[in-house]
Phi, psi and omega in degrees: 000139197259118147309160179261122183277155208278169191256136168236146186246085198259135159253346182185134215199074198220195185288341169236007176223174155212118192246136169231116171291123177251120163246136175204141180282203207274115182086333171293196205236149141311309216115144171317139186185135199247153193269091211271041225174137184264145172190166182248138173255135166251068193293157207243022148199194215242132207201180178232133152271158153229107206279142155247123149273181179319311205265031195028028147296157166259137179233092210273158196199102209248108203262170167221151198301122179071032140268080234265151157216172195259166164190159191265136206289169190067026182271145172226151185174174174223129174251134172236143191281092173289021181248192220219029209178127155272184236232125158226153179201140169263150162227132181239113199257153189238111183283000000 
């Protein structure tokens, strides 16, 4: 089944950060993608993600508003919005 891809937003974009606003409706995806950057998620409503990994496990991941983490460059992974409402997050990677 072909997913619907989340919309990225780039907000900024300079010599030491890149912030992209992700809006995804109900069930899209990023797309697969490894991440060449330590960066932070800021979600901005409340939710279930679904990270699929490599080895092909799921990681459900139940966010709330303005409660942010971090993860470290070289995660690879496709996020999928599992909830029933769309989905937003900023995310700010530090180059």
């Amino acid at each position: 089944m072909k997913r619907e891809k989340a919309i990225s937003t780039l907000q900024v974009d300079d010599e030491k950060v890149r912030v992209t606003r992700w809006d995804f409706s109900p069930g899209a995806e990023t797309g697969w993608h490894t991440h060449g950057m330590d960066y932070v998620v800021v979600p901005l409503t409340e939710g279930t993600l679904s990270a699929e990994l490599p080895d092909g496990s799921t990681v459900e991941n139940q966010l709330t508003i303005g409660s942010s983490y971090a993860r470290g460059a070289g995660v690879e992974h496709n996020i999928v919005n599992a909830s029933n409402s769309p989905f937003s997050f900023i995310e700010v990677e530090f180059k």
